[in-house]
C-alpha positions in Angstrom: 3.8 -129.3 -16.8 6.6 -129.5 -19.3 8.7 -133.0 -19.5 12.5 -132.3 -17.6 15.1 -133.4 -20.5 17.5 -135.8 -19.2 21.4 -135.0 -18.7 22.8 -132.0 -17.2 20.5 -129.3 -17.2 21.6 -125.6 -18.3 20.8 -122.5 -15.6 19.4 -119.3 -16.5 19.1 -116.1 -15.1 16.5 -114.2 -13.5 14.5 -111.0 -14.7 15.8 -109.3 -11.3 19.8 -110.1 -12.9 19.3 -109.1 -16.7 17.7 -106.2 -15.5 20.7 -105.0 -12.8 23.0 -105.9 -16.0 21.1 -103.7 -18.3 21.3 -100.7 -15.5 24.8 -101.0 -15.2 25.8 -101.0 -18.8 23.3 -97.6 -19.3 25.2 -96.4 -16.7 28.6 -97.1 -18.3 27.1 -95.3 -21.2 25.2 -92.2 -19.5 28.2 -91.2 -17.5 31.3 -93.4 -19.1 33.0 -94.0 -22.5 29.7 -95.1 -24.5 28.3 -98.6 -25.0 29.9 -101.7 -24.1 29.4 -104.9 -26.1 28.6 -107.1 -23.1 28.5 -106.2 -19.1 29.3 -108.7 -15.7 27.6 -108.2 -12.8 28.5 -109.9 -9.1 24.9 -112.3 -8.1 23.9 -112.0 -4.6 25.7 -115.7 -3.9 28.8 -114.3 -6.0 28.3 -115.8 -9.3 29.4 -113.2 -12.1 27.5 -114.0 -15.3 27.8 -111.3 -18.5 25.2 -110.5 -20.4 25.5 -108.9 -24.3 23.7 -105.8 -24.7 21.3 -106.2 -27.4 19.4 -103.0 -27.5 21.2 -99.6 -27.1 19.4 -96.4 -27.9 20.3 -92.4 -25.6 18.8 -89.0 -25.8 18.9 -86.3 -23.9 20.4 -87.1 -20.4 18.9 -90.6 -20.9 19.9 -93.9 -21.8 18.6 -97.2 -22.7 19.9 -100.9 -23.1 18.3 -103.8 -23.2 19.5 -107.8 -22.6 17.6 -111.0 -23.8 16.5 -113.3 -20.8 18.0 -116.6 -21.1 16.9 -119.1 -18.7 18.5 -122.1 -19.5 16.3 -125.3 -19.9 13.9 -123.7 -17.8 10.6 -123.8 -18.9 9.9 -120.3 -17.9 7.7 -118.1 -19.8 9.6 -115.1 -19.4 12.5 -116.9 -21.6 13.9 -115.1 -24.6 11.8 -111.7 -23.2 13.7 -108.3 -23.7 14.5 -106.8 -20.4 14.8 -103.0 -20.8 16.7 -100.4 -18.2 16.2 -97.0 -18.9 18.4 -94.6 -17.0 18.3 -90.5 -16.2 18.5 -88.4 -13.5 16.4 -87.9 -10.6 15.0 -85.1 -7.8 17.3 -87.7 -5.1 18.3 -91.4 -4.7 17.5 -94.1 -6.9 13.6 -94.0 -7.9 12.1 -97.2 -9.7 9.6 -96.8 -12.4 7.0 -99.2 -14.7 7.6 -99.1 -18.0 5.6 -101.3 -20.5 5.0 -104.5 -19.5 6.0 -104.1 -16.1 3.1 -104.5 -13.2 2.2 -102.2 -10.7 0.9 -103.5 -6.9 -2.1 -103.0 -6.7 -3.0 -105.7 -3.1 -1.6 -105.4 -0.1 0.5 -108.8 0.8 3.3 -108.7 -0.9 6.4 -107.3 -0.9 6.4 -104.2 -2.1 3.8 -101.7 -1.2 0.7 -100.7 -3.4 1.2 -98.6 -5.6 4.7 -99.8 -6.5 6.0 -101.3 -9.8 6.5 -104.7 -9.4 10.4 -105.0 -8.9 10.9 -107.5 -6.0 13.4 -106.5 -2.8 16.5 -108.2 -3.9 16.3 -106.6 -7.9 16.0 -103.3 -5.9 18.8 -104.0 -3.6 20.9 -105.3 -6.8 20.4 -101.9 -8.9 20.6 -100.2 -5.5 24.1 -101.8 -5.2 25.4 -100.8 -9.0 23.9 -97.4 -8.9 26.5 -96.7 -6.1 29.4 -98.6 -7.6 28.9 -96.9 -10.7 28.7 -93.6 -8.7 32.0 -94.3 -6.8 33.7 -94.9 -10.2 32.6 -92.0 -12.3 32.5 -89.5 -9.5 28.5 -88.4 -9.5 25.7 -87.9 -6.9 24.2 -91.3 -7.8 20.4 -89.6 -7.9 19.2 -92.5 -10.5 15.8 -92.9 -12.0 15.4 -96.2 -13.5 12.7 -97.3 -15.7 12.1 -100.6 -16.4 10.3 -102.3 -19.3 9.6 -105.5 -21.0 8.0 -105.4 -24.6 4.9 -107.9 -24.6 5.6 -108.2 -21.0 1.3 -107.3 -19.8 0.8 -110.5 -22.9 3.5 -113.0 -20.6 2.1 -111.8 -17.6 -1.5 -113.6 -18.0 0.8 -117.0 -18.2 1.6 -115.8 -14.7 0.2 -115.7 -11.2 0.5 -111.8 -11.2 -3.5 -111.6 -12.0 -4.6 -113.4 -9.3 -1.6 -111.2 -6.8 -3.2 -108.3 -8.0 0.2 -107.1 -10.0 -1.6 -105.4 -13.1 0.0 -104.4 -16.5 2.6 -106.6 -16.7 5.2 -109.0 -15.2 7.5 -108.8 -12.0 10.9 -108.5 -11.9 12.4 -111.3 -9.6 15.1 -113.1 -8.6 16.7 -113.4 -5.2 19.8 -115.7 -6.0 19.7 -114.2 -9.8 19.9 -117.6 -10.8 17.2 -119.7 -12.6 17.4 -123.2 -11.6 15.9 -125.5 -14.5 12.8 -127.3 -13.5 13.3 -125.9 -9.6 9.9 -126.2 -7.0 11.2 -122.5 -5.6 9.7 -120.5 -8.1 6.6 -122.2 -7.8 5.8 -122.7 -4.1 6.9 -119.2 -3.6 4.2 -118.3 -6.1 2.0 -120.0 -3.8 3.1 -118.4 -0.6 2.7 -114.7 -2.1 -1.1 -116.4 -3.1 -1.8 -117.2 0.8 0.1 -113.6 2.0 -2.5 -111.8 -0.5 -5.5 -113.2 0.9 -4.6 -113.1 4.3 -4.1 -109.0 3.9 -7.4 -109.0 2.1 -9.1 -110.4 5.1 -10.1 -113.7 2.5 -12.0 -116.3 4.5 -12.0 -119.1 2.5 -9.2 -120.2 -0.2 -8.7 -123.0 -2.3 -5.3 -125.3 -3.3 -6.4 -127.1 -6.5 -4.2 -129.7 -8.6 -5.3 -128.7 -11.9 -7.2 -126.6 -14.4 -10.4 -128.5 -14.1 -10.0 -129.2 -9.9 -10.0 -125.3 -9.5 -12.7 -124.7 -12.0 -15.0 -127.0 -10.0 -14.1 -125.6 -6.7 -13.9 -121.9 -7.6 -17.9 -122.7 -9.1 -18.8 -124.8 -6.3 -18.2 -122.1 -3.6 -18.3 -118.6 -5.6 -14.6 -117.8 -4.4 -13.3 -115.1 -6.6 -9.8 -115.4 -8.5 -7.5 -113.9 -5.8 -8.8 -117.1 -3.4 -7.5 -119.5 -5.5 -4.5 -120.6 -5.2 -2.2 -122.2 -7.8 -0.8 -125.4 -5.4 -0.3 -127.9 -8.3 1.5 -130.8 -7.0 2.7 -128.9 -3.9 0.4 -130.0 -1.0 2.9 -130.1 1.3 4.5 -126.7 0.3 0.9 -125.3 0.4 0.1 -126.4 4.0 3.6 -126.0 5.3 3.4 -122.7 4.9 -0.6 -122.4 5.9 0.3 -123.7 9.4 2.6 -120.6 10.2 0.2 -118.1 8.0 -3.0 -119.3 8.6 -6.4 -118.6 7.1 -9.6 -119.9 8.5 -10.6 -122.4 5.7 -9.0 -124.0 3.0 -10.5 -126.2 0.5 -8.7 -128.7 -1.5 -9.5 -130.1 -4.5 -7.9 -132.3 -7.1 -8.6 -135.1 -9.5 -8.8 -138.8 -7.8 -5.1 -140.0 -9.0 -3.7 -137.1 -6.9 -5.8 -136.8 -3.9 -5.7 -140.6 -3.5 -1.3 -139.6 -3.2 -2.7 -137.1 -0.8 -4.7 -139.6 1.5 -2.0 -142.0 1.3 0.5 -139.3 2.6 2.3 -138.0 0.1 3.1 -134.1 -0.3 4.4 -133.7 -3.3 1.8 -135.4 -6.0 3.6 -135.3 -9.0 3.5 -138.3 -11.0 7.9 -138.5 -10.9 7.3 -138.2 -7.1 4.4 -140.2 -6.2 2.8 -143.0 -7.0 -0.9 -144.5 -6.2 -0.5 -147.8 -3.8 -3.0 -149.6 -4.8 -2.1 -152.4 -2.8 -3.3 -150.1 0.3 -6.1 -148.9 -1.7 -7.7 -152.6 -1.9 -7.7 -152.6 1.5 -9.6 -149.6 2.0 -12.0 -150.6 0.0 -12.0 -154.0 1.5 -12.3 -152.9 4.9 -15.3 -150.6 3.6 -16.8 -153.7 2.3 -16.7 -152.6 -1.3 -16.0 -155.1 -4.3 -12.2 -155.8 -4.4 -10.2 -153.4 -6.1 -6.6 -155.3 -6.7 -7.3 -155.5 -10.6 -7.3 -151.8 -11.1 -4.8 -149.7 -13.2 -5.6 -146.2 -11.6 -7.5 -144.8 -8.6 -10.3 -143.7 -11.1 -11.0 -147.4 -11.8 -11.1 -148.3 -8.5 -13.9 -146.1 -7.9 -15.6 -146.7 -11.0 -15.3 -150.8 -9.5 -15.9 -149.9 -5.6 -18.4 -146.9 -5.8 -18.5 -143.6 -4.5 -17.9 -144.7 -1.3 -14.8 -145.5 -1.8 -14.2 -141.6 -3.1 -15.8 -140.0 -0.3 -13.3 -142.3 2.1 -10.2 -141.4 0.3 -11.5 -137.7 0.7 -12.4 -138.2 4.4 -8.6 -139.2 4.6 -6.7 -136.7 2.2 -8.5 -134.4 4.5 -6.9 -136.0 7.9 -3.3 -136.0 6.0 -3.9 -132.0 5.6 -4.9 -131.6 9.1 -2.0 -133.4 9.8 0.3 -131.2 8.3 -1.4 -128.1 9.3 -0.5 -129.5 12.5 -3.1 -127.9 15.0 -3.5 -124.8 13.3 -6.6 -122.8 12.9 -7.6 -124.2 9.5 -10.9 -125.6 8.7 -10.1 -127.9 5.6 -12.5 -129.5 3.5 -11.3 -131.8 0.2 -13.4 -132.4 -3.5 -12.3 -135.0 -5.3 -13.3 -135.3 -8.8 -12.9 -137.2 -12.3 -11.6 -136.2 -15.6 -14.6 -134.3 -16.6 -14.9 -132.4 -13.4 -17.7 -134.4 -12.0 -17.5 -134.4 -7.8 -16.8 -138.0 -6.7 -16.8 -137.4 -3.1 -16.2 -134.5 -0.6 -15.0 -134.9 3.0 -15.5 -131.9 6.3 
C-alpha cells in the first residue's frame, strides 16, 4: 500500500469525469465551431473542473478527443491514462460503446447488465446529461453514439479488481462524485462490495476476505475457491462484514497474517498499521490465562507465538472469529479464520 505524503493532499478526477469532459468537447467539435483548447463540466456535487483536450482527431460524421487522467496524489493506477470519447451519430438516443481498453460485463452482480461495457450508472447519467445540453444548444436530435477508449487500458486493468468481477478487456469507467479523493477507503471497500454482489448472483457458497497477497494464496489453495470468491478486503474487515451482514453469503473465510488478525481478535475493524495497533499488554494475558509462557517481552504478535506456541494462534483465531460474528451481527454467515506467518505457513484456524 503506498505511504500518504504529509501536508495537504491534491484531488483528482475520476475516469467517469474525464470521460463526460472528453464527450462534451467532441461534441462542441462535431456539431459547433471546431476544437476547443480546454472544456468545464458541472460534477454531480457541483464542482466544475476543466480539463485540456490533449488528443483531437474527426472524420466523417465522427469525432474524437481525448483528456489525460489526473488524480492528484492519489495512488491510482489509472493516473496519467488517456481517456478517449469518440462521438457519431446513432439509429436513436445515446448508445455506449467499448472501445480498447474498456471492459465488457461479463457476471451478473453488478451494475450494469452483462453484456454491457463497463461504464458505471453515474458516468452514463453524466454523458447522458451533456448529450442533451449540447443538444439544446446546437439545435439537434441528440441520437449520440459514444465510444469510449483507453490505450493500454486491458494492461491497467490486471492491477485492478475487474478480473476477479468478471469485467474483461479492459478497465471501468467510474466515478460517482467525479472526484478522486487522495488516499480515500471509498474506492476500495466499494471494490469489495461489487466482490460480495458478484458472488452472491453467482450462487458462490463459500468466499474468502484475505489481508494480503500471501493470506489469499493460502486460503484460495487451502479450499479450492476459484478467483471470483476471493475477495480483495485488505485492511477493511469491518467494511467487509458490514456489508456481509445486509448481503449475506453462507460462508466466509478469513484469513490474514498473525499481526492483523490479532487487531482483528482484539476488535479492531480497520487493521491498517496507521489505524491499529497490537495490544500486547492484552495479548500476555491471553496467553497467561491459557497457561502459556509469558509473552510481555515480545515486539510483534508473531513472537508471541513463536514464545507461547500454537496455542496461543489457534486462541487468537477462535476470537478474531467471535469479533466477525459479532459484526455480522446474527446473520446467516458461517465464518471460519486462518491465521498464518510470513511464509504462509497456517498457525492456527478457528470454526
Amino acid at each position: 500500500m503506498a505511504i500518504k505524503p504529509a501536508g495537504e493532499l491534491r484531488r483528482g478526477w475520476t475516469t467517469g469525469a474525464c470521460a463526460t469532459a472528453a464527450v462534451k468537447a467532441a461534441l462542441l467539435a462535431l456539431w459547433g465551431d471546431g476544437f476547443p483548447r480546454e472544456v468545464g463540466i458541472v460534477l454531480p456535487r457541483g464542482e466544475t473542473p476543466v480539463f485540456p483536450l490533449v488528443h483531437q482527431a474527426q472524420g466523417a460524421g465522427w469525432v474524437e478527443v481525448g483528456i489525460t487522467k489526473d488524480a492528484g496524489d492519489d495512488p491510482d493506477v489509472t493516473h496519467g491514462a488517456l481517456i478517449l470519447a469518440k462521438v457519431s451519430a446513432s439509429a436513436g438516443g445515446v448508445v455506449f460503446c467499448a472501445g480498447a481498453g474498456v471492459g465488457t460485463v461479463t457476471k451478473a452482480g453488478l451494475p450494469i447488465g452483462v453484456g454491457e461495457p463497463a461504464i458505471n450508472p453515474v458516468p452514463r447519467q453524466m454523458m447522458q446529461a451533456v448529450v442533451a445540453e449540447m443538444a439544446t444548444q446546437f439545435g439537434q436530435a441528440g441520437d449520440v453514439r459514444i465510444e469510449i477508449s483507453i490505450p493500454d487500458g486491458a494492461e491497467i486493468a490486471l492491477k485492478t479488481w475487474n478480473p476477479r468481477l468478471g469485467i474483461v478487456g479492459g478497465l471501468s469507467i467510474l466515478g460517482t462524485t467525479g472526484v478522486v479523493r487522495p488516499f480515500s477507503c471509498a474506492a476500495w471497500i466499494a471494490s469489495i462490495h461489487r466482490g460480495v454482489d458478484v458472488a452472491r448472483a453467482g450462487g458462490q457458497y463459500h468466499v474468502a476476505g484475505c489481508t494480503g497477497a500471501t493470506s489469499e494464496r493460502v486460503v484460495q489453495n487451502l479450499f479450492g475457491l476459484p478467483d471470483h470468491a476471493m475477495l480483495d478486503m485488505g485492511d477493511f474487515s469491518g467494511g467487509l462484514l458490514k456489508y456481509l451482514r445486509k448481503n449475506p453469503v453462507p460462508r466466509i473465510t478469513i484469513g490474514g497474517g498473525i499481526g492483523k488478525i490479532t487487531k482483528l481478535a482484539q476488535g479492531a475493524v480497520d487493521l491498517h498499521s496507521s489505524r491499529s495497533q497490537v495490544d500486547f499488554a492484552a495479548l500476555n494475558q491471553m496467553a497467561s490465562g491459557l497457561g502459556l509462557a509469558d509473552v510481555s517481552g515480545a515486539n510483534t504478535a508473531l513472537e508471541a507465538v513463536q514464545i507461547a506456541g500454537p496455542r496461543l494462534a489457534v486462541e487468537i483465531a477462535r476470537l478474531a472469529r467471535e469479533k466477525a460474528l459479532a459484526q455480522l451481527r446474527g446473520a446467516e454467515v458461517l465464518v471460519d479464520v486462518v491465521v498464518i506467518d510470513r511464509a504462509g505457513k497456517i498457525l492456527g484456524q478457528a470454526g
